[in-house]
mmJSON file of the N, C-alpha and C atoms, coordinates in Angstrom:
{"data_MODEL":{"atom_site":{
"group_PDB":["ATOM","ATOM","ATOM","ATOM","ATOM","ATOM","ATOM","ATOM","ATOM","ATOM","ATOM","ATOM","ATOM","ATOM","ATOM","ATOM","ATOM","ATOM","ATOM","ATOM","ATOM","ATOM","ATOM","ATOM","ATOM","ATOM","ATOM","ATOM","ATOM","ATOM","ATOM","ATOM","ATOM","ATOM","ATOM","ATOM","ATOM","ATOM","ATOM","ATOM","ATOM","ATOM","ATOM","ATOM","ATOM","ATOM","ATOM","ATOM","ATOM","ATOM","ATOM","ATOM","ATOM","ATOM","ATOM","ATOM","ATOM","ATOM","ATOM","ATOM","ATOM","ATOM","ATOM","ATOM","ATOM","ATOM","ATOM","ATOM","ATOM","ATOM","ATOM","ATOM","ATOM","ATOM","ATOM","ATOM","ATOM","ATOM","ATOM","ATOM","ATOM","ATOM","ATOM","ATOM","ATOM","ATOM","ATOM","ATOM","ATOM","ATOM","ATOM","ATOM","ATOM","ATOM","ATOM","ATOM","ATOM","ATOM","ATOM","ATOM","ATOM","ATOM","ATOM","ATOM","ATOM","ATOM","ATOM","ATOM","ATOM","ATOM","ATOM","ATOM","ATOM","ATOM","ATOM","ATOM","ATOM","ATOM","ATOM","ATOM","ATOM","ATOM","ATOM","ATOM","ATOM","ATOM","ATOM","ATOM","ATOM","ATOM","ATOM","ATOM","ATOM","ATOM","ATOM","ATOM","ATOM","ATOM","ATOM","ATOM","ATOM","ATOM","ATOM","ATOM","ATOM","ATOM","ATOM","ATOM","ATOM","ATOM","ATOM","ATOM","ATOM","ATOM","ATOM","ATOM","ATOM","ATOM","ATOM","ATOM","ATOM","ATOM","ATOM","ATOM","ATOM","ATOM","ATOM","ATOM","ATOM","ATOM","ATOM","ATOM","ATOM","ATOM","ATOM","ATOM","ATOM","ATOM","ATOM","ATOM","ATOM","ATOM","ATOM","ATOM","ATOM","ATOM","ATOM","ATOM","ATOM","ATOM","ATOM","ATOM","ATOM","ATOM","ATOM","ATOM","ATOM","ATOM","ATOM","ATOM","ATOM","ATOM","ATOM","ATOM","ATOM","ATOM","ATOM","ATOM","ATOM","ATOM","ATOM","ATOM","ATOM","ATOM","ATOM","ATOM","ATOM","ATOM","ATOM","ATOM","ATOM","ATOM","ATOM","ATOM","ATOM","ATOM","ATOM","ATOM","ATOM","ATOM","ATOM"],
"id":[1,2,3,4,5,6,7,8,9,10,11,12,13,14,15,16,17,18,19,20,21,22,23,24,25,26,27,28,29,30,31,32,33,34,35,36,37,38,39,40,41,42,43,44,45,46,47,48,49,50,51,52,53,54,55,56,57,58,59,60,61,62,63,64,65,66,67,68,69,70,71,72,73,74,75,76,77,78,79,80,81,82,83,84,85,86,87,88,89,90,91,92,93,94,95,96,97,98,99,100,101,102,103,104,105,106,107,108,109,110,111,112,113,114,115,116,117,118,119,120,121,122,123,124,125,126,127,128,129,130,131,132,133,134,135,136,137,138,139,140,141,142,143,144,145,146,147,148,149,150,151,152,153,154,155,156,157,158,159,160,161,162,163,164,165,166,167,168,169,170,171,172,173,174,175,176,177,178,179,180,181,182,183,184,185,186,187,188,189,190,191,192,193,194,195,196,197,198,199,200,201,202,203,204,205,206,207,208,209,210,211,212,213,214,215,216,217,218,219,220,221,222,223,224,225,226,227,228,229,230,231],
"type_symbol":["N","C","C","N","C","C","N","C","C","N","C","C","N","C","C","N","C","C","N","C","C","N","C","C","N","C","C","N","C","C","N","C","C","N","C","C","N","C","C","N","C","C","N","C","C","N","C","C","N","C","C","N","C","C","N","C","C","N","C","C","N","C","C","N","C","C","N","C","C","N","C","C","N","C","C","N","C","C","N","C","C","N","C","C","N","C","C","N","C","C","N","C","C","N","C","C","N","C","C","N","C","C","N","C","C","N","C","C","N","C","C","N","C","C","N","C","C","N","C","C","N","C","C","N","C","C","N","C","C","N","C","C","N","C","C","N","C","C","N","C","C","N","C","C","N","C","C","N","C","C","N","C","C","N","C","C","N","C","C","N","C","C","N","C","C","N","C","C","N","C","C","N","C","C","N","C","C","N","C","C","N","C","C","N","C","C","N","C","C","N","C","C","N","C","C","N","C","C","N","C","C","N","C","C","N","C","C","N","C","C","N","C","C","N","C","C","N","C","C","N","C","C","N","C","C","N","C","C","N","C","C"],
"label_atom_id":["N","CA","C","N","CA","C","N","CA","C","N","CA","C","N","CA","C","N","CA","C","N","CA","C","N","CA","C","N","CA","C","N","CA","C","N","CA","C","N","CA","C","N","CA","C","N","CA","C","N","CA","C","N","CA","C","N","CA","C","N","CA","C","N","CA","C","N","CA","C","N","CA","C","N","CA","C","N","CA","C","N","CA","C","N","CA","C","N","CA","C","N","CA","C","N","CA","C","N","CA","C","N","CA","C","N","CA","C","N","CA","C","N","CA","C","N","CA","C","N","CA","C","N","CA","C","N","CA","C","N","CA","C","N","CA","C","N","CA","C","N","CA","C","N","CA","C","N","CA","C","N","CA","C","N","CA","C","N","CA","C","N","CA","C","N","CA","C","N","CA","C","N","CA","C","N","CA","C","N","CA","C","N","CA","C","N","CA","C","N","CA","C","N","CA","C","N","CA","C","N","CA","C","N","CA","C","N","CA","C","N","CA","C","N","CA","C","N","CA","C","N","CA","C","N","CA","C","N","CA","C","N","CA","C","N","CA","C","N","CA","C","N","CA","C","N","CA","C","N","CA","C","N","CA","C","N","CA","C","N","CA","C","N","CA","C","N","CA","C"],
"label_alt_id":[null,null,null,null,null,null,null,null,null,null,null,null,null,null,null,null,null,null,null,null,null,null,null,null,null,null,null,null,null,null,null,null,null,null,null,null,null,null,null,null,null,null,null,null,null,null,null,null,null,null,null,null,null,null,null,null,null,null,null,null,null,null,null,null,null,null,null,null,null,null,null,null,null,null,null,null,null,null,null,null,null,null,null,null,null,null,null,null,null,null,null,null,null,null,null,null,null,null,null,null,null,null,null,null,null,null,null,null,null,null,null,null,null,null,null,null,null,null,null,null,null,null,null,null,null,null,null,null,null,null,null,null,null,null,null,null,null,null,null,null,null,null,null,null,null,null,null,null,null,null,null,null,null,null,null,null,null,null,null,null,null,null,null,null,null,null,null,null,null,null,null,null,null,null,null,null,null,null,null,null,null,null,null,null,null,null,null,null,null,null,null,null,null,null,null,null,null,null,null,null,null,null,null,null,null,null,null,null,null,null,null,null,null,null,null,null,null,null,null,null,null,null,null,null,null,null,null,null,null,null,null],
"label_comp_id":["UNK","UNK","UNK","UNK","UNK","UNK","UNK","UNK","UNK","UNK","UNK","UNK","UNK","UNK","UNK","UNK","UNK","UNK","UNK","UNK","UNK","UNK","UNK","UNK","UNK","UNK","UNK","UNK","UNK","UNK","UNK","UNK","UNK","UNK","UNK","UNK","UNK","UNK","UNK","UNK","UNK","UNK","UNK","UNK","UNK","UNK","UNK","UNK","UNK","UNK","UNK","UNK","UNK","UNK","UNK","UNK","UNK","UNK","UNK","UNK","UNK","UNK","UNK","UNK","UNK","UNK","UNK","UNK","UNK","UNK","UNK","UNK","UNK","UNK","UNK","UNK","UNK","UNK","UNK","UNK","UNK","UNK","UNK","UNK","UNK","UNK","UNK","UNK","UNK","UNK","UNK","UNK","UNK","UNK","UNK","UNK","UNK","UNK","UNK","UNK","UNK","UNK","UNK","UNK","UNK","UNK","UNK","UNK","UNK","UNK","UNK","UNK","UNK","UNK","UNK","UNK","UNK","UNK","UNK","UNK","UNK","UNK","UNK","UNK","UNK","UNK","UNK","UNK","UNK","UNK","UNK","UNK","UNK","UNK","UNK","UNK","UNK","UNK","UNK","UNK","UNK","UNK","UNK","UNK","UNK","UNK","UNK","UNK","UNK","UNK","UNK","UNK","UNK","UNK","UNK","UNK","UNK","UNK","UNK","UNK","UNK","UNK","UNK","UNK","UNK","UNK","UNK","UNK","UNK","UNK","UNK","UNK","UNK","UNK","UNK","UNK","UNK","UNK","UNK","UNK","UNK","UNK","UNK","UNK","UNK","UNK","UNK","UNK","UNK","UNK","UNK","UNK","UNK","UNK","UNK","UNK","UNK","UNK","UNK","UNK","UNK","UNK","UNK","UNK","UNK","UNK","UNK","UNK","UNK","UNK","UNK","UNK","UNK","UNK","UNK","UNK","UNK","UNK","UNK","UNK","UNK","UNK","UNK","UNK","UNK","UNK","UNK","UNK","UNK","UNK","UNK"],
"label_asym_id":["A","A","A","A","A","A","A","A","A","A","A","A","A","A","A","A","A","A","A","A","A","A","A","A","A","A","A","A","A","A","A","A","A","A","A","A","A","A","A","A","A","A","A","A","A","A","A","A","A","A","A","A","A","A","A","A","A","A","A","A","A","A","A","A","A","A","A","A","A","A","A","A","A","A","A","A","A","A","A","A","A","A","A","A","A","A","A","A","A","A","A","A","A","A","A","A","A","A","A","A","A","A","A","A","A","A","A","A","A","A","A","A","A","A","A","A","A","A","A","A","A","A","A","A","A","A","A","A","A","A","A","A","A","A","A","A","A","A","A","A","A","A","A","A","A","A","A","A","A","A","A","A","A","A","A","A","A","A","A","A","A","A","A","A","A","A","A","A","A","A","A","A","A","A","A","A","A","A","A","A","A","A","A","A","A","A","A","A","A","A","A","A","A","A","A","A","A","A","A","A","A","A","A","A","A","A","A","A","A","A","A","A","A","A","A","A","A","A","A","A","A","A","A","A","A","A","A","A","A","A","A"],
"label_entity_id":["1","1","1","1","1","1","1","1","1","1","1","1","1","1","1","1","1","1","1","1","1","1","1","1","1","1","1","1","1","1","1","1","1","1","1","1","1","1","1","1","1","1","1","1","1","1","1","1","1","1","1","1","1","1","1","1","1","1","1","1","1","1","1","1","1","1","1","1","1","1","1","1","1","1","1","1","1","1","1","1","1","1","1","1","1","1","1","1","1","1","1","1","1","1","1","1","1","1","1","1","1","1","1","1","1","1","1","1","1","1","1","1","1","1","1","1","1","1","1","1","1","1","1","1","1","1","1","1","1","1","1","1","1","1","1","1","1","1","1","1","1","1","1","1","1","1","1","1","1","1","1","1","1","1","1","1","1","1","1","1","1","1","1","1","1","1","1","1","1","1","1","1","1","1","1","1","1","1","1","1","1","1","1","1","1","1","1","1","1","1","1","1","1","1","1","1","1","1","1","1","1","1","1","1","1","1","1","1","1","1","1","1","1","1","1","1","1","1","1","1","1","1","1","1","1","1","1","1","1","1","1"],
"label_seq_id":[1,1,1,2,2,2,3,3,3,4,4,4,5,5,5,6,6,6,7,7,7,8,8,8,9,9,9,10,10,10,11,11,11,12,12,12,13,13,13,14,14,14,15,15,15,16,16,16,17,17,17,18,18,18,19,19,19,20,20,20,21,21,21,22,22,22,23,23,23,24,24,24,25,25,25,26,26,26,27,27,27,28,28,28,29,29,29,30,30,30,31,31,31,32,32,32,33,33,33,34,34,34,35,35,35,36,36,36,37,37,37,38,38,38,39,39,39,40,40,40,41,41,41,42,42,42,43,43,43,44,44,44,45,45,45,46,46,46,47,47,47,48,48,48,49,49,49,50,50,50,51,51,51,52,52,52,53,53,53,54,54,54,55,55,55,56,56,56,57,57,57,58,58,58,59,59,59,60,60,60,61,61,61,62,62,62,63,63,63,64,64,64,65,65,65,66,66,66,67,67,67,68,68,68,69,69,69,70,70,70,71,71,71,72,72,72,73,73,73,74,74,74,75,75,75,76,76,76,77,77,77],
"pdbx_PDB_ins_code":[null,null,null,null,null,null,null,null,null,null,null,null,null,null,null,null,null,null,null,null,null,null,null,null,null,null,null,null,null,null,null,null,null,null,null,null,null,null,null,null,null,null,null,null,null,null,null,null,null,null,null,null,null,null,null,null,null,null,null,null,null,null,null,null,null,null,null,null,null,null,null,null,null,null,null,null,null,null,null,null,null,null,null,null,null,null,null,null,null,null,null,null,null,null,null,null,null,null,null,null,null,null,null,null,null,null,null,null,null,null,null,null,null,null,null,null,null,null,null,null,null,null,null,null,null,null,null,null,null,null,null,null,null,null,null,null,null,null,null,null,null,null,null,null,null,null,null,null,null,null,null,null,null,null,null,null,null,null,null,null,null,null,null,null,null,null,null,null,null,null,null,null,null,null,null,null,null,null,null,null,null,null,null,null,null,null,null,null,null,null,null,null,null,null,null,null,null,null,null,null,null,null,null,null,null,null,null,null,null,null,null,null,null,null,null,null,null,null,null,null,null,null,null,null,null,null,null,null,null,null,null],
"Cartn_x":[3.47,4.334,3.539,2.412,1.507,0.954,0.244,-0.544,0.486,1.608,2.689,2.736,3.323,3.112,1.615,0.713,-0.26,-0.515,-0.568,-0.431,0.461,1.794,2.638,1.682,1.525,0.87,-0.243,-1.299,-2.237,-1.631,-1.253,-0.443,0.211,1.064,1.58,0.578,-0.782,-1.946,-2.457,-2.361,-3.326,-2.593,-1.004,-0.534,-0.251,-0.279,-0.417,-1.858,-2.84,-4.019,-4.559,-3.865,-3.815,-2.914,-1.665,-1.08,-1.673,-2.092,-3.052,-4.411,-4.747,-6.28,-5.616,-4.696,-4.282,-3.488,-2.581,-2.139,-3.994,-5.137,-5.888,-6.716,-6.716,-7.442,-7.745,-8.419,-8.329,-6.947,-7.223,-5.974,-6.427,-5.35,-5.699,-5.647,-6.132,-6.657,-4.965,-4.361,-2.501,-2.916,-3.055,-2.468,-3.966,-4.644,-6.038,-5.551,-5.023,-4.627,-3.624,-2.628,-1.434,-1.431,-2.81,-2.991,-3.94,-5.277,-5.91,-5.832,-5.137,-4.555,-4.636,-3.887,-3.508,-4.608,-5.351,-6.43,-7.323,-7.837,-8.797,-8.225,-6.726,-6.179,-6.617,-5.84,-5.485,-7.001,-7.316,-8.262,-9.465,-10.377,-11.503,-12.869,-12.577,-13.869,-13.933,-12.626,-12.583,-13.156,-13.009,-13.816,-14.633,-14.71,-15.3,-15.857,-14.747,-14.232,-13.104,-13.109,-11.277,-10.383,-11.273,-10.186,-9.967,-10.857,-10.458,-9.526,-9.815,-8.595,-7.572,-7.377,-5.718,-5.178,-6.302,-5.282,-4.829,-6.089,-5.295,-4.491,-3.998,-2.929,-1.578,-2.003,-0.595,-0.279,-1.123,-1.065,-0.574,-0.968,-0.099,1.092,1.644,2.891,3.476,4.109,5.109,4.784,3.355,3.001,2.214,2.778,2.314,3.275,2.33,3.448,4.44,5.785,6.401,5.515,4.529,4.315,2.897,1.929,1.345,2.234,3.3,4.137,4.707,4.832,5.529,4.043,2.957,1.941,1.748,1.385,1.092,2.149,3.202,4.47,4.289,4.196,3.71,3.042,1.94,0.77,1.032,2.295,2.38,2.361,2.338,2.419,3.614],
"Cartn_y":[38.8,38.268,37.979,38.607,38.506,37.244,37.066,35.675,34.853,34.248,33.718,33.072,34.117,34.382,33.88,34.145,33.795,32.498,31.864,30.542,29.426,30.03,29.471,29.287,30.414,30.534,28.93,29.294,28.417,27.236,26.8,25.572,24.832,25.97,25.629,25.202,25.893,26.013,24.686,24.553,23.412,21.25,22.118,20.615,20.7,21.529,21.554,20.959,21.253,21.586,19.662,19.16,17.673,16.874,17.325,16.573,16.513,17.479,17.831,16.68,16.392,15.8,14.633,14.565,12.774,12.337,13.074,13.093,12.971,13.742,13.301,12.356,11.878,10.196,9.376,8.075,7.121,6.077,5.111,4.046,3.513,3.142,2.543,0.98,0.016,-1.427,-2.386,-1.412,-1.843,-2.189,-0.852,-0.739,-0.809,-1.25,-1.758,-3.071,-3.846,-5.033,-5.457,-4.277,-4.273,-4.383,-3.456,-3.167,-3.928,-4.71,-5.372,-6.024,-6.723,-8.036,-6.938,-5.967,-5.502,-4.759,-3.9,-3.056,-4.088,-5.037,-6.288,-6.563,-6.324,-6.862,-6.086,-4.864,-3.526,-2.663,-2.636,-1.195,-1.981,-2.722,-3.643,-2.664,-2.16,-0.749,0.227,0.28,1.679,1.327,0.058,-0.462,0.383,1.017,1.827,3.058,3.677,5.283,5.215,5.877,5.855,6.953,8.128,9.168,8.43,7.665,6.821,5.625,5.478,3.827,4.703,5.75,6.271,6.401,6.954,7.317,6.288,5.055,4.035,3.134,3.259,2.928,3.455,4.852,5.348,5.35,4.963,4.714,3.331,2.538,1.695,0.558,2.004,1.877,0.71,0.727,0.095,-1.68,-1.678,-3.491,-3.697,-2.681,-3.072,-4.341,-4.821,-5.436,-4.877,-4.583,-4.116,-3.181,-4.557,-3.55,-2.607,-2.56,-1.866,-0.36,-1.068,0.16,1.233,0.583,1.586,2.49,1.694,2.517,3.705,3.363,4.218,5.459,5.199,6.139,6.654,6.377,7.042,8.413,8.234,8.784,9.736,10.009,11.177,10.241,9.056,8.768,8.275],
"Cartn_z":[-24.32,-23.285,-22.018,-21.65,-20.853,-20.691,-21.772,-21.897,-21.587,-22.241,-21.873,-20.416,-19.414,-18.109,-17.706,-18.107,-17.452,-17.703,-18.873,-19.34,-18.629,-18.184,-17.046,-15.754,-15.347,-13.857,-14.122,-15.128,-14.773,-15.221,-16.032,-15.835,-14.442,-13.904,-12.838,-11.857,-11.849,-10.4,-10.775,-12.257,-12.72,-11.928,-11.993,-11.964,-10.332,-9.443,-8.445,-6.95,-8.339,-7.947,-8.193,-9.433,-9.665,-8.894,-7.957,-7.217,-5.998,-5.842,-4.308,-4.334,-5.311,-5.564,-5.565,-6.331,-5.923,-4.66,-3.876,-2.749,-1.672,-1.726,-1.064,-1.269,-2.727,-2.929,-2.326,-2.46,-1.602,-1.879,-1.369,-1.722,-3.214,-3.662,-5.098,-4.442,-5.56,-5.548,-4.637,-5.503,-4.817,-3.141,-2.578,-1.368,-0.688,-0.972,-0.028,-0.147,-0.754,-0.688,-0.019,-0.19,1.187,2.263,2.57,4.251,4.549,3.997,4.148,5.012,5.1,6.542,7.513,7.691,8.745,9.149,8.359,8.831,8.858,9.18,9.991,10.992,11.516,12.403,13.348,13.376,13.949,14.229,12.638,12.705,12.458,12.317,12.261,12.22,13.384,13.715,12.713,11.883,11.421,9.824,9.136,8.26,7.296,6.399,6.032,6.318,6.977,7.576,7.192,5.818,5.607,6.413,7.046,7.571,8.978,9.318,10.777,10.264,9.277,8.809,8.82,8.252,7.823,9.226,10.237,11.494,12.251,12.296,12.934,12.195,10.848,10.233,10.804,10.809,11.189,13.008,13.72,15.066,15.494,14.448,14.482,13.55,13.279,11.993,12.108,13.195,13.821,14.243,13.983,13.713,12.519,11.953,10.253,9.496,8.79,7.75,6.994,6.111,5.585,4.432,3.262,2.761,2.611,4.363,4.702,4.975,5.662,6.41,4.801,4.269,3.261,2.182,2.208,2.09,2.633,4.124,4.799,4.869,4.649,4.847,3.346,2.692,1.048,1.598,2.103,2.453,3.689,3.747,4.601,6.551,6.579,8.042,8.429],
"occupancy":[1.0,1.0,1.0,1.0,1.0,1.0,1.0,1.0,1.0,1.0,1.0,1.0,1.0,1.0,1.0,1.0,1.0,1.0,1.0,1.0,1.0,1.0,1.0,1.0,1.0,1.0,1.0,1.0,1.0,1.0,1.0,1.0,1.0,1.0,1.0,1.0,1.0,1.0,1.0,1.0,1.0,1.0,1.0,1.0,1.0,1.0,1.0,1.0,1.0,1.0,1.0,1.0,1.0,1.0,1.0,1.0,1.0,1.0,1.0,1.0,1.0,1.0,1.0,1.0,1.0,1.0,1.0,1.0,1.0,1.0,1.0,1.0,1.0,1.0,1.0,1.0,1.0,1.0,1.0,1.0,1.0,1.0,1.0,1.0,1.0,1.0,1.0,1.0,1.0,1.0,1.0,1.0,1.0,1.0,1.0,1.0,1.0,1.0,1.0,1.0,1.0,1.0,1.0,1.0,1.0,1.0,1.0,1.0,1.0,1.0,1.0,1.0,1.0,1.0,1.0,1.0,1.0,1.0,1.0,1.0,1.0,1.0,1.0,1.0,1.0,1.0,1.0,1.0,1.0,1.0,1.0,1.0,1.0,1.0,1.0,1.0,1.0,1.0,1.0,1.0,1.0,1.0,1.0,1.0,1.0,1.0,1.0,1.0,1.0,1.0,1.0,1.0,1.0,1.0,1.0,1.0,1.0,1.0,1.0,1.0,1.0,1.0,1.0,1.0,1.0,1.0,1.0,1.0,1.0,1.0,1.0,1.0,1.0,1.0,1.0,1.0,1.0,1.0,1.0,1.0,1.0,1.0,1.0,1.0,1.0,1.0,1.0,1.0,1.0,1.0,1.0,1.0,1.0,1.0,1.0,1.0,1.0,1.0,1.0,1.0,1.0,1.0,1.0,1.0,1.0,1.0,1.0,1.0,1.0,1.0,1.0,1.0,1.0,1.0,1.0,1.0,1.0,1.0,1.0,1.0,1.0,1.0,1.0,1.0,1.0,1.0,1.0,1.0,1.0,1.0,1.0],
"B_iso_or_equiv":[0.0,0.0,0.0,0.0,0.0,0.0,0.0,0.0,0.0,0.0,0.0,0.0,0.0,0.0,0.0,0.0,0.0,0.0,0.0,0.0,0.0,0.0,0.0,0.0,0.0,0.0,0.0,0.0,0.0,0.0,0.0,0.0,0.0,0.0,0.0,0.0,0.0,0.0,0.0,0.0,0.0,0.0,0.0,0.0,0.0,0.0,0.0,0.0,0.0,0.0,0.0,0.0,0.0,0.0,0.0,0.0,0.0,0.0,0.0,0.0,0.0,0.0,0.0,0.0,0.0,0.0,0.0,0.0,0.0,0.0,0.0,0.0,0.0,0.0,0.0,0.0,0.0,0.0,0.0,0.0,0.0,0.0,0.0,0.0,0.0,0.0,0.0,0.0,0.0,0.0,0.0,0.0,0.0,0.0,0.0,0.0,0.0,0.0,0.0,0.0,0.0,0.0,0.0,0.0,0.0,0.0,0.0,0.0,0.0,0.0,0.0,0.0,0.0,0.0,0.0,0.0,0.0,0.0,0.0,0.0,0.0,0.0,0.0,0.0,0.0,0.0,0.0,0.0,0.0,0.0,0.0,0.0,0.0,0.0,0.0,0.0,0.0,0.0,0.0,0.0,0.0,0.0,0.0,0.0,0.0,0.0,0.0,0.0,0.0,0.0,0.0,0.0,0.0,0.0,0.0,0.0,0.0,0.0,0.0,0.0,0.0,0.0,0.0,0.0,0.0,0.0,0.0,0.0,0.0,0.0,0.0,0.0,0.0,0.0,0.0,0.0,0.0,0.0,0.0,0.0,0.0,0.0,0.0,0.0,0.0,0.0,0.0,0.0,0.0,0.0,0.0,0.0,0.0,0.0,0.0,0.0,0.0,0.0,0.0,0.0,0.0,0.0,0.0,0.0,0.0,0.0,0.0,0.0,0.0,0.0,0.0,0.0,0.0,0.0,0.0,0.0,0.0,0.0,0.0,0.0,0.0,0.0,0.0,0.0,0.0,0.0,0.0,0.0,0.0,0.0,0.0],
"pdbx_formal_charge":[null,null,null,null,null,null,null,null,null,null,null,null,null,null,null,null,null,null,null,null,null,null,null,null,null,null,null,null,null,null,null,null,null,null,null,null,null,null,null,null,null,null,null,null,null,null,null,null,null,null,null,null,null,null,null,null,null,null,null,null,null,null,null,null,null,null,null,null,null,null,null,null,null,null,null,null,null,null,null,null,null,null,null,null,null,null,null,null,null,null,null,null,null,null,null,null,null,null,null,null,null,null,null,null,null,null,null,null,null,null,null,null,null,null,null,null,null,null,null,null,null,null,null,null,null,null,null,null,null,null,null,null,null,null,null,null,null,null,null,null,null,null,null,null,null,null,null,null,null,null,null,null,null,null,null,null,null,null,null,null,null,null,null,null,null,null,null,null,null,null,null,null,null,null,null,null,null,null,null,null,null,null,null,null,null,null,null,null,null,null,null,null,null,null,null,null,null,null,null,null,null,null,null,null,null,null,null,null,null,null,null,null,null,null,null,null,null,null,null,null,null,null,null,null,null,null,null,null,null,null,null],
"auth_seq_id":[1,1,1,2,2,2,3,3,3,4,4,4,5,5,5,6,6,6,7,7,7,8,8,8,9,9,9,10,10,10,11,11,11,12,12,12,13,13,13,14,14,14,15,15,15,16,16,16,17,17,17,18,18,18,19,19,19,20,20,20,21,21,21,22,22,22,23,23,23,24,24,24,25,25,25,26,26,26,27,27,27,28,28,28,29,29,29,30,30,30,31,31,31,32,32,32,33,33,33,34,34,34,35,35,35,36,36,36,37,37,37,38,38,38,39,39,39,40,40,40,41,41,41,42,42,42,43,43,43,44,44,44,45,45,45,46,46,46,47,47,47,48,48,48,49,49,49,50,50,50,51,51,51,52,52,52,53,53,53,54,54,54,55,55,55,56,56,56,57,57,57,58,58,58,59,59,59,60,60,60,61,61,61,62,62,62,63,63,63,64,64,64,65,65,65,66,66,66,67,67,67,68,68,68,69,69,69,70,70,70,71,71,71,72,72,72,73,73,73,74,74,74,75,75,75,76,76,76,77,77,77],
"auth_comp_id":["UNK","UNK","UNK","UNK","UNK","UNK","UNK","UNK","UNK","UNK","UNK","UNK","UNK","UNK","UNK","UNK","UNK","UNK","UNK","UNK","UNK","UNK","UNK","UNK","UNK","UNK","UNK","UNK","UNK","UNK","UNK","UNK","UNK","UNK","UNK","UNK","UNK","UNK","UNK","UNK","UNK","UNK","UNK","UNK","UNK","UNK","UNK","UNK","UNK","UNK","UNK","UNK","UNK","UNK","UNK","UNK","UNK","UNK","UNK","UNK","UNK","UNK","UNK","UNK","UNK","UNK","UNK","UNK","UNK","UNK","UNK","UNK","UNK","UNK","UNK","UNK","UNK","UNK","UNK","UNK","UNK","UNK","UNK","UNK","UNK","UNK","UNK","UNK","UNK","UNK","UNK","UNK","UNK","UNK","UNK","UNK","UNK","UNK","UNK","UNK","UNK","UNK","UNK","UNK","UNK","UNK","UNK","UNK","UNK","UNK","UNK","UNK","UNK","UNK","UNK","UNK","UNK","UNK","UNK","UNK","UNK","UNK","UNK","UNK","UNK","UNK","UNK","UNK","UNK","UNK","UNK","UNK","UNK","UNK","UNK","UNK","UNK","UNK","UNK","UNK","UNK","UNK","UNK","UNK","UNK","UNK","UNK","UNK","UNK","UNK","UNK","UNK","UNK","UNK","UNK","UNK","UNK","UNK","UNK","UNK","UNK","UNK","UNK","UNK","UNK","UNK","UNK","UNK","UNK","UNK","UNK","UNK","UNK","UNK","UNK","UNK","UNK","UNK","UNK","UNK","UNK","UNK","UNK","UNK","UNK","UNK","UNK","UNK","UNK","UNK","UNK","UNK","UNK","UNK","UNK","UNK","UNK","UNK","UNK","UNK","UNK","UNK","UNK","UNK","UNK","UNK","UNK","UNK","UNK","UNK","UNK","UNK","UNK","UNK","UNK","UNK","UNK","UNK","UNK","UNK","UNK","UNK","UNK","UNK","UNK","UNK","UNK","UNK","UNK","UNK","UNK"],
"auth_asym_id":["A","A","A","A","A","A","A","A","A","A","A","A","A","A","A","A","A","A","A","A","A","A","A","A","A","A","A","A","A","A","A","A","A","A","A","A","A","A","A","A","A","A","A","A","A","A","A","A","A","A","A","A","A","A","A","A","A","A","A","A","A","A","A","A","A","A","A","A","A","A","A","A","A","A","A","A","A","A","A","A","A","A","A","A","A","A","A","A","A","A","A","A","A","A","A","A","A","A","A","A","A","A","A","A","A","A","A","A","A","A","A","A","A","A","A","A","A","A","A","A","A","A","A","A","A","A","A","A","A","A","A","A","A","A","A","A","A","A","A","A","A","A","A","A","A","A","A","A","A","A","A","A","A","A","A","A","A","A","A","A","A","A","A","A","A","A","A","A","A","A","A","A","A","A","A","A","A","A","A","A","A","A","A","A","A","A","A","A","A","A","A","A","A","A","A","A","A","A","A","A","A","A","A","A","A","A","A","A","A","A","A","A","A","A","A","A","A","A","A","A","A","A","A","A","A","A","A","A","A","A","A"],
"auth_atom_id":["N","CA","C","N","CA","C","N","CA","C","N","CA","C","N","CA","C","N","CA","C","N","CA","C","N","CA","C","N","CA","C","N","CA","C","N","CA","C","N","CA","C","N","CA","C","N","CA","C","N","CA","C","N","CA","C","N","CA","C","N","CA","C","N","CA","C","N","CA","C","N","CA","C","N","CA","C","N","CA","C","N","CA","C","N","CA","C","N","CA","C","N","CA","C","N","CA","C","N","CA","C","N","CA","C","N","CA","C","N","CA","C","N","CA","C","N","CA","C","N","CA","C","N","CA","C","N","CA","C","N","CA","C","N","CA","C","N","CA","C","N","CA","C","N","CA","C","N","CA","C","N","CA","C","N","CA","C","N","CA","C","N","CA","C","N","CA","C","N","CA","C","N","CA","C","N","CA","C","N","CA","C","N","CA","C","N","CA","C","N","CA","C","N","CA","C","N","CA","C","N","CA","C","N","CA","C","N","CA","C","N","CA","C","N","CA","C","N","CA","C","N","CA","C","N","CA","C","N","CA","C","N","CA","C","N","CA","C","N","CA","C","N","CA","C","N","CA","C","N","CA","C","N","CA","C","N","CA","C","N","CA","C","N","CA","C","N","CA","C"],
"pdbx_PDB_model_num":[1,1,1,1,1,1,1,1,1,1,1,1,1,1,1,1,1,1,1,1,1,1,1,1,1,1,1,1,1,1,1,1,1,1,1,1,1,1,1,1,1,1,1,1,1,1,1,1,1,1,1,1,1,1,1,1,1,1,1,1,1,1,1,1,1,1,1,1,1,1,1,1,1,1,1,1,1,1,1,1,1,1,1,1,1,1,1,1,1,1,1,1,1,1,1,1,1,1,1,1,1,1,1,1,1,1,1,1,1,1,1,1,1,1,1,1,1,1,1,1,1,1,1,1,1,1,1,1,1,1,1,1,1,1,1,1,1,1,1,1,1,1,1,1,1,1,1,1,1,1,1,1,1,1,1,1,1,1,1,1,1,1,1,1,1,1,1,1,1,1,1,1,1,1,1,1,1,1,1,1,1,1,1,1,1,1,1,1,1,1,1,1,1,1,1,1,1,1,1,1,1,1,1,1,1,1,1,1,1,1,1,1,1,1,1,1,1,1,1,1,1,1,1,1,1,1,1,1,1,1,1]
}}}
């Protein structure tokens, strides 16, 4: 019954531990193409610094395109 239980646990750590790794990913081919326009617009400087692209994505949500904006809002902004 032990193993059982423990077999749960790591399962559970395991699919946790895989949402976490994909929640911190980069953008997939989708949504670099989404925001594209906009991060040349907006973020130009930040160009290959993605932890500086994400922030000035989300700094400037609000003159995103629709479907930059719903990226970025995916992504926790």
């Amino acid at each position: 019954m032990k193993s059982i239980h423990a077999a749960a646990a790591t399962l559970i750590f395991s699919l946790a531990a895989a949402s976490l790794a994909q929640a911190q990913s980069g953008p997939s081919p989708q949504e670099q193409m989404a925001c594209r326009s906009d991060a040349g617009k907006f973020c130009a400087e930040h160009i290959g610094k993605p932890p500086q692209m994400n922030a000035c994505l989300k700094a400037n949500k609000a003159n995103l395109s629709e479907a930059c904006r719903k990226v970025v809002e995916s992504r926790g902004g």
